[in-house]
C-alpha positions as CSV (number, residue, x, y, z in Angstrom):
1,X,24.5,7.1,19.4
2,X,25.0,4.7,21.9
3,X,21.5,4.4,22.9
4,X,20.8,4.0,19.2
5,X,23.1,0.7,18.6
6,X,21.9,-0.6,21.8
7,X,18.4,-0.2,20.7
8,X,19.2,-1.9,17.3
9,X,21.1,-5.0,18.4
10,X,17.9,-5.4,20.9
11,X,15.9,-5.6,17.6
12,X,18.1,-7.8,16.1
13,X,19.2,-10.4,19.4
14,X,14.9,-10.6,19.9
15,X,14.6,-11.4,15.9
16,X,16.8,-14.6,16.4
17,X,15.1,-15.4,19.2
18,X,11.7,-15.3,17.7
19,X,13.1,-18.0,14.8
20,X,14.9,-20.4,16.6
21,X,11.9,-20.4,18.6
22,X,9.5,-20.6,15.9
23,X,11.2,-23.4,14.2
24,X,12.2,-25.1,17.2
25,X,8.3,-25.2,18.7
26,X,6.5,-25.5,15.4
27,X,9.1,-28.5,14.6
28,X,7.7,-30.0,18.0
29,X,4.1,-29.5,17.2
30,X,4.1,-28.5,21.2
31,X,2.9,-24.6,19.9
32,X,0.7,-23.7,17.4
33,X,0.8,-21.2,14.8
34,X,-1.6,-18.8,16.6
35,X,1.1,-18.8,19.4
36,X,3.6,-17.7,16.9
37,X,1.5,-15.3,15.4
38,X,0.8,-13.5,18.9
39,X,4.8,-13.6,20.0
40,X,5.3,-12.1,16.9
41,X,2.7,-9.2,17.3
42,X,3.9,-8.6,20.7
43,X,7.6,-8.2,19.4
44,X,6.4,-5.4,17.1
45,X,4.8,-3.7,19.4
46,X,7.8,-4.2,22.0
47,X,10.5,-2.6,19.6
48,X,8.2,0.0,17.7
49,X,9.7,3.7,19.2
50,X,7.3,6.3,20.1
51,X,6.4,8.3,17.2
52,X,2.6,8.5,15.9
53,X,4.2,7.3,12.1
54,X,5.6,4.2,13.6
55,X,2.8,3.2,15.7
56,X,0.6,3.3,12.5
57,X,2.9,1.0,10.8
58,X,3.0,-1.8,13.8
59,X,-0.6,-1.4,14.3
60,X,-1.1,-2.2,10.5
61,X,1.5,-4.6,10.1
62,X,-0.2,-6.3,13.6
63,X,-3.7,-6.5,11.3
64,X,-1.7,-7.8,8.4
65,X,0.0,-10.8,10.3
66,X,-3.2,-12.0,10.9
67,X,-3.7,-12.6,7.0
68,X,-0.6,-15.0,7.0
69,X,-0.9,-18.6,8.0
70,X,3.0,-20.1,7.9
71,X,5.4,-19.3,9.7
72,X,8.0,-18.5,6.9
73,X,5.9,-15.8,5.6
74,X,5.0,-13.7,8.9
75,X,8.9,-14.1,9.1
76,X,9.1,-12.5,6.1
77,X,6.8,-10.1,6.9
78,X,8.6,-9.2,10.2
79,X,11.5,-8.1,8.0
80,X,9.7,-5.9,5.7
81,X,8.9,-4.2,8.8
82,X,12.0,-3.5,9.9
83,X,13.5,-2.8,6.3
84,X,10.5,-0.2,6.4
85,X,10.6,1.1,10.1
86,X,14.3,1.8,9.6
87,X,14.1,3.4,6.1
88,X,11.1,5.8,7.7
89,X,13.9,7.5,9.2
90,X,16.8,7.0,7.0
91,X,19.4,10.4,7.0
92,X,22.0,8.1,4.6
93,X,21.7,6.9,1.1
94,X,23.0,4.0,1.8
95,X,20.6,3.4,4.7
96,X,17.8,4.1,2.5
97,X,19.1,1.7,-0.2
98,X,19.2,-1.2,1.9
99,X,16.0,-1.0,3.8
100,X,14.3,-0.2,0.3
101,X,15.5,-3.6,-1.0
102,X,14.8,-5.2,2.1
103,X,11.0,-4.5,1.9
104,X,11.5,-5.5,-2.0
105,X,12.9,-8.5,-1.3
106,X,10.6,-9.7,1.2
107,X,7.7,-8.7,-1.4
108,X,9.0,-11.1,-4.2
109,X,9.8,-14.3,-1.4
110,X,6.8,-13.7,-0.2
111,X,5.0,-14.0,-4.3
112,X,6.8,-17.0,-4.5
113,X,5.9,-19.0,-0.9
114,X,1.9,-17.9,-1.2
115,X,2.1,-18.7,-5.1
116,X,-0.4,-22.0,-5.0
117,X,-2.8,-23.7,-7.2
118,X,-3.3,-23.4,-11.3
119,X,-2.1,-19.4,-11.0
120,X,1.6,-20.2,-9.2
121,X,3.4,-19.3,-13.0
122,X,1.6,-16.1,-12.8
123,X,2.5,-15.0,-9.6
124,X,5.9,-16.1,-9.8
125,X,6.3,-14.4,-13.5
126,X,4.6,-10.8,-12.3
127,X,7.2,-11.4,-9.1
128,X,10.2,-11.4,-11.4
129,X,9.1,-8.9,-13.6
130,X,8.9,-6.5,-10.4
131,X,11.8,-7.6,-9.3
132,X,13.9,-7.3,-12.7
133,X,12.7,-3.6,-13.0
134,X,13.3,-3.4,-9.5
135,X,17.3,-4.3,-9.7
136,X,17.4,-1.7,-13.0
137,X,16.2,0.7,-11.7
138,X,18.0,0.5,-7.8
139,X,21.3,-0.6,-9.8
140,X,21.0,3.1,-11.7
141,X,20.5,4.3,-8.2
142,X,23.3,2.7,-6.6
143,X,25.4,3.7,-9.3
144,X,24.4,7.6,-9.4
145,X,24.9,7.5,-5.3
146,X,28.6,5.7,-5.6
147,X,29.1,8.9,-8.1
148,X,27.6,11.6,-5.3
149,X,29.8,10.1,-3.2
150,X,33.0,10.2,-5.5
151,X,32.1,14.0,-6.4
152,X,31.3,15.0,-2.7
153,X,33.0,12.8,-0.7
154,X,29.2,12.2,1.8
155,X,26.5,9.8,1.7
156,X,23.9,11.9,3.6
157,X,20.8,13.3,1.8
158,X,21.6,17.0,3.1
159,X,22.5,19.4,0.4
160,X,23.1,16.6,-2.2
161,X,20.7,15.9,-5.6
162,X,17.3,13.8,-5.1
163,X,16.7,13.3,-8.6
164,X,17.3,9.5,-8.9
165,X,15.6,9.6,-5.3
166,X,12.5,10.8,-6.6
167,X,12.8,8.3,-9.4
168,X,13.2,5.3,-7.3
169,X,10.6,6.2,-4.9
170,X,7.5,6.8,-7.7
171,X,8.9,3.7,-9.2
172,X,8.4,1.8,-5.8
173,X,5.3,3.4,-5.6
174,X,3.4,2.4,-9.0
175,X,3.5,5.6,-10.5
176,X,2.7,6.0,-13.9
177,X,4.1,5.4,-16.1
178,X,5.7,3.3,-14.2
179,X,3.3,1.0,-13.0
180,X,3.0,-2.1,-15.3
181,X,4.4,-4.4,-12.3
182,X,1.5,-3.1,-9.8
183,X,-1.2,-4.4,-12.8
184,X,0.3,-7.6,-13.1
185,X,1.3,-8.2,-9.4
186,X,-2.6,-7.2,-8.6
187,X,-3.7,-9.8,-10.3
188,X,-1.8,-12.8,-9.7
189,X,-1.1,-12.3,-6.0
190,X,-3.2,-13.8,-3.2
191,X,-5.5,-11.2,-1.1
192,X,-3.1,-11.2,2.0
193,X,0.1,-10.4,-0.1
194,X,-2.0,-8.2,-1.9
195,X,-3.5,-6.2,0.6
196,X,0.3,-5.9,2.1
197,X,1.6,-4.3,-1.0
198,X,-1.3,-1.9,-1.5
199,X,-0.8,-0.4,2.2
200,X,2.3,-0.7,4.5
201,X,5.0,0.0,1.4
202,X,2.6,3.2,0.6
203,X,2.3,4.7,4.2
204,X,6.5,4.3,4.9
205,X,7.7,5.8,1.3
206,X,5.2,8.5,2.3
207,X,6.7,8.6,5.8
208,X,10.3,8.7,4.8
209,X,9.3,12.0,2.3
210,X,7.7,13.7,5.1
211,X,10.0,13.6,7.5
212,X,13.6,12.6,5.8
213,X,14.1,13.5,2.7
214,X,13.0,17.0,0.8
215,X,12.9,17.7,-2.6
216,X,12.8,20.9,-5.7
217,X,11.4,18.7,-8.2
218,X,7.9,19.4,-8.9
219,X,5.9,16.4,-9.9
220,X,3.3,17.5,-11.9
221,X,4.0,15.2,-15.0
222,X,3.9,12.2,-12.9
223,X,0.4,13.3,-11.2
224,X,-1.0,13.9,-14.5
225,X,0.0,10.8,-16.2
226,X,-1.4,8.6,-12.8
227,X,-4.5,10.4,-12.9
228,X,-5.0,10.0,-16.8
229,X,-3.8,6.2,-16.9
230,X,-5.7,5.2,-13.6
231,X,-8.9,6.6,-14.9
232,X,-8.8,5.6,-18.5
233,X,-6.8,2.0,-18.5
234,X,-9.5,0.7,-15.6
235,X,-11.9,0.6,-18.4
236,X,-10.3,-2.3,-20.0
237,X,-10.0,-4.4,-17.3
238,X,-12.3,-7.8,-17.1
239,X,-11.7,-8.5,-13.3
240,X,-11.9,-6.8,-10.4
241,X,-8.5,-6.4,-9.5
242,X,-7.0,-5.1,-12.7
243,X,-9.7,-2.2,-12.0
244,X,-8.4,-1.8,-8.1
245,X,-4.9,-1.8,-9.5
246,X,-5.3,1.3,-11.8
247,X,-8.1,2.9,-9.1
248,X,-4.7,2.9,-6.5
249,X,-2.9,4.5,-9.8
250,X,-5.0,7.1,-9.7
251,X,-5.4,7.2,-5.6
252,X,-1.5,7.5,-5.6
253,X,-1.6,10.4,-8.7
254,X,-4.1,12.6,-5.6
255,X,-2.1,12.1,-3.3
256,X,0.7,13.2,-5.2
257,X,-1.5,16.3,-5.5
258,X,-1.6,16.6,-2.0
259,X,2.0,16.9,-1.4
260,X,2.7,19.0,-4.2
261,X,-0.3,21.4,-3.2
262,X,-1.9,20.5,0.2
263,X,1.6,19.6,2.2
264,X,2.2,16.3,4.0
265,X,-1.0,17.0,6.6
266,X,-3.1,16.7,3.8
267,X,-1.3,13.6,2.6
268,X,-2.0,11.5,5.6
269,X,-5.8,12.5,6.1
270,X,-6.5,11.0,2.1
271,X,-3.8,7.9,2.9
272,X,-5.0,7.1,6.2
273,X,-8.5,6.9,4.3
274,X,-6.8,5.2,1.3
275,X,-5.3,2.3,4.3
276,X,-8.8,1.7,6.1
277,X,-10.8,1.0,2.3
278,X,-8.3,-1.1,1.6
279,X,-8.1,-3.4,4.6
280,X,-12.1,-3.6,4.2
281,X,-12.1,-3.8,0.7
282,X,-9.9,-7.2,0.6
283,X,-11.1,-8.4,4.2
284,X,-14.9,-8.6,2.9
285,X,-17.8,-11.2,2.5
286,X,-21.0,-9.0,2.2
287,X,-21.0,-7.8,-1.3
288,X,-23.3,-4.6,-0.5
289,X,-20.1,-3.6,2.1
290,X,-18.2,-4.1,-0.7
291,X,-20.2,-1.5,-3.4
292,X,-20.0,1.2,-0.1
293,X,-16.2,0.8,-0.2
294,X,-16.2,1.7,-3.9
295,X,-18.7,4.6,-2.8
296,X,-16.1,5.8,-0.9
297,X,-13.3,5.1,-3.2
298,X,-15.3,7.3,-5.9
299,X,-15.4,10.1,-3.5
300,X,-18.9,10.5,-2.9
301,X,-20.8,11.9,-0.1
302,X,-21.2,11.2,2.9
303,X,-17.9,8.5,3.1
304,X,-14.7,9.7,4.1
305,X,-13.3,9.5,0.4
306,X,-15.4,12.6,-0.3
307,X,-14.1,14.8,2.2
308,X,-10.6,13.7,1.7
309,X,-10.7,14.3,-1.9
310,X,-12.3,17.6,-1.3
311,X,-9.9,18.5,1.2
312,X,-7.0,18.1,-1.6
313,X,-9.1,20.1,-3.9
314,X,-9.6,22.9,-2.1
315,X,-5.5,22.9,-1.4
316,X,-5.0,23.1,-5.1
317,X,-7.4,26.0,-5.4
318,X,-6.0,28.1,-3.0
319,X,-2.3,27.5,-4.5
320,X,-3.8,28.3,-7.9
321,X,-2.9,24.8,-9.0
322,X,-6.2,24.8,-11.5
323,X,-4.9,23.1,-14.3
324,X,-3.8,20.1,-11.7
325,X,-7.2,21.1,-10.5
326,X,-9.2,20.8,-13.3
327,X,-6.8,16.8,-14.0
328,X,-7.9,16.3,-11.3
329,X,-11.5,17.2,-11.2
330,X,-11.6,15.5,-15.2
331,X,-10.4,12.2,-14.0
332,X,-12.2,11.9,-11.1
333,X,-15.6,12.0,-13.1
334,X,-14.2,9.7,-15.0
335,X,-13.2,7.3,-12.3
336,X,-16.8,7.6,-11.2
337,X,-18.2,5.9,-14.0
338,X,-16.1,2.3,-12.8
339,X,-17.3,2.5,-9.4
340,X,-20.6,2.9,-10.5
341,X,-19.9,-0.4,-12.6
342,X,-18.7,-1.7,-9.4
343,X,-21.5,0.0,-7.3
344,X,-24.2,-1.6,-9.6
345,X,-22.1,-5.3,-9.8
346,X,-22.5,-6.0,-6.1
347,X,-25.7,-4.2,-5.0
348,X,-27.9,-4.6,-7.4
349,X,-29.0,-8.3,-8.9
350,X,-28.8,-9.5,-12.4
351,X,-28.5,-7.2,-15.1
352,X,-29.1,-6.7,-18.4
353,X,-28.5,-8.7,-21.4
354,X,-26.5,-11.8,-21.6
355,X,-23.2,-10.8,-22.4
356,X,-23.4,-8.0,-20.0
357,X,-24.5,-10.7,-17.4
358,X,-22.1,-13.3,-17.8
359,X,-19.1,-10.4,-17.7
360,X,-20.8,-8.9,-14.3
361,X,-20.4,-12.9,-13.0
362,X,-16.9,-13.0,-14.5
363,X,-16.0,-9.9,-12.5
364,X,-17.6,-10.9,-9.2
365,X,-15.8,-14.4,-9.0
366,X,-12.6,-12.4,-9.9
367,X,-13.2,-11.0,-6.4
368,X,-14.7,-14.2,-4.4
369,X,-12.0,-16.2,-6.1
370,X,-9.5,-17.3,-3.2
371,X,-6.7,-17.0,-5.9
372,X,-4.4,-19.7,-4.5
373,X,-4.8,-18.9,-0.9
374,X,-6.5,-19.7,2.5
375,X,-9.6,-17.5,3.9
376,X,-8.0,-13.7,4.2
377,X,-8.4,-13.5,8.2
378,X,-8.1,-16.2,10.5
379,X,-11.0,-16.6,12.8
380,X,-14.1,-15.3,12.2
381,X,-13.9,-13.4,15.4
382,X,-10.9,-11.5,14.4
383,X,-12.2,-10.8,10.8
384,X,-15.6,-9.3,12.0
385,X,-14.0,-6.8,14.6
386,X,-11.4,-6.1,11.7
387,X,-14.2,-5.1,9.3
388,X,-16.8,-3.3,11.9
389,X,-14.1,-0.9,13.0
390,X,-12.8,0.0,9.3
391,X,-16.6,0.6,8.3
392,X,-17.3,2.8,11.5
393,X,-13.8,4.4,10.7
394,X,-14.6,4.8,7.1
395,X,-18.6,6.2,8.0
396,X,-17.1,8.9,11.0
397,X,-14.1,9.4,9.5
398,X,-15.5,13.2,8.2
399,X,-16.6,14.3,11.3
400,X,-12.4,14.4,11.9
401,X,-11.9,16.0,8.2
402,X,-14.8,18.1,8.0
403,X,-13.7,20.6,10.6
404,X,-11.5,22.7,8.3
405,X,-14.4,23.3,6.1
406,X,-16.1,24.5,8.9
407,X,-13.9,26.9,10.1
């Protein structure tokens, strides 16, 4: 326990540290922002303990600082971290409370300091709409836990009811149907915020379930309805990231699948995919990179989406789970036919018919679009190792996953 605190008030003492001397240098113009930037990468890795979970969230929060270009919002950023390194291991609802409205707090300053140019009202109006259903739903949370703790007289997650936890974790999550906020924060928020959101909240609620909290509610009803709505609602969707939104609907309704079938194993085979797409998805210039991503989002051969969707499909088999199965199996044909959309927008040229052209051009500049923000990486250098190791990742990724198919 000691150990613990002393490790804590390290964290905490180095924190201050790294603002006054952030505001003090930058204030001086002696230091420059890619000083800051590297200081602050170093302290992540400096306080990150030694667990394979943890690691993976430094190592993608140290790609994600790269994405930020002022000093307020890597700030921000840092504490997200820490809200989500600490809530990774929460044993205390109260623990878990706070850190979970630390990483949602952070989320909705950081929608409002990135908000720029003619779509600031529409980033700062999807920000308060997550962060009014946010407060409802954490304030029925809070109120249920004061309750536990009046009836039971303990705050720890041991033996006590995870109903309003479940709750509060699909809602953080973008589960349908509770997942209006994710469509409208997709797409109003800039491509660094938005490729924070779609990865490092995702990998520590997962974390947390795995290794701190258990549950006895099944959630079959919830994998259904984010299957169903992120299939069917991406076919209304005129840009690109309205489509992405409801694909990670539906890429958070599998892995859902996973833990209720598969087991947590499973779970972080298909996320870890999920994480690598996404940073090359919204890190990308070539437009033919781009349609592969989708290829591997759709879960075709020979990408790593394939094999981790099969891998989850062949859980749910062998636990007799066929009518999730055959949800499944339904909705990812279905899925299919957007990607192809996607597949055919960015590799092939042209198209046919005039209104089907001009709504192919509409789509792609919904993608090129800088939405209010500067280039995604800094440094050309930087952005080109980011994307050459997520493409080999994403091409020899099955070589890993294919080995229990092979056994």
């Amino acid at each position: 326990m000691f150990w613990n605190s002393i490790v804590e008030l390290d964290l905490c003492i180095g924190l201050l540290l790294l603002i006054l001397f952030g505001l003090l240098s930058l204030r001086n113009g002696h230091v420059s922002l890619g000083h800051i930037r590297f200081i602050c990468q170093c302290w992540l890795i400096l306080i990150t303990p030694l667990e394979v979970q943890d690691y993976a969230l430094c190592l993608l929060t140290v790609i994600l600082l790269q994405s930020f270009h002022s000093f307020e919002a890597m700030l921000f950023l840092l504490f997200g971290y820490v809200g989500q390194l600490y809530m990774m291991h929460s044993v205390n609802l109260v623990s878990f409370y706070v850190c979970l409205e630390a990483q949602t707090l952070c989320v909705v300053v950081l929608c409002g300091l990135l908000a720029r140019g003619a779509s600031t009202s529409f980033s700062v109006e999807a920000a308060l709409k997550f962060l009014l259903l946010s407060a409802m739903v954490s304030g029925m949370a809070l109120f249920w836990f004061s309750a536990m703790y009046q009836r039971t007289g303990s705050l720890d997650m041991v033996g006590q009811e995870t109903f309003w936890i479940l709750l509060v974790m699909l809602f953080k999550l973008g589960v349908a149907p509770m997942h209006m906020w994710s469509v409208d924060l997709y797409g109003s928020i800039p491509k660094s915020l938005l490729l924070y959101l779609s990865t490092a909240p995702k990998l520590s609620l997962f974390t947390f379930w795995a290794s701190s909290w258990h549950h006895d509610f099944s959630v079959g009803v919830f994998i259904l309805f984010s299957m169903l709505i992120g299939s069917i609602g991406a076919y209304g969707q005129p840009a690109l990231r309205g489509l992405f939104a409801y694909s990670t609907i539906n890429e958070i309704g599998l892995m859902l699948l996973a833990v209720e079938t598969a087991g947590f194993h499973t779970l972080y085979q298909h996320l870890g995919i999920y994480i690598i797409t996404q940073l090359l998805l919204w890190n990308l210039t070539d437009k033919r990179l781009f349609a592969l991503c989708a290829v591997s989002l759709a879960g075709l051969p020979p990408f790593a989406g394939f094999f981790g969707k099969a891998w989850i499909f062949w859980h749910a088999m062998s636990v007799q789970a066929f009518s999730l199965l055959a949800a499944a199996l339904f909705c990812t044909v279905l899925s299919l036919v957007y990607y192809l959309r996607v597949i055919r927008l960015f590799w092939m040229v042209g198209g046919t018919g005039t209104t089907n052209h001009a709504a192919m051009i509409a789509m792609q500049q919904s993608w090129t679009a800088p939405v209010h923000t500067a280039p995604s990486f800094a440094g050309a250098p930087q952005q080109t190792t980011l994307t050459s190791a997520c493409a080999v990742a994403l091409a020899f990724a099955p070589i890993m996953i294919i080995k229990p198919f092979v056994i």
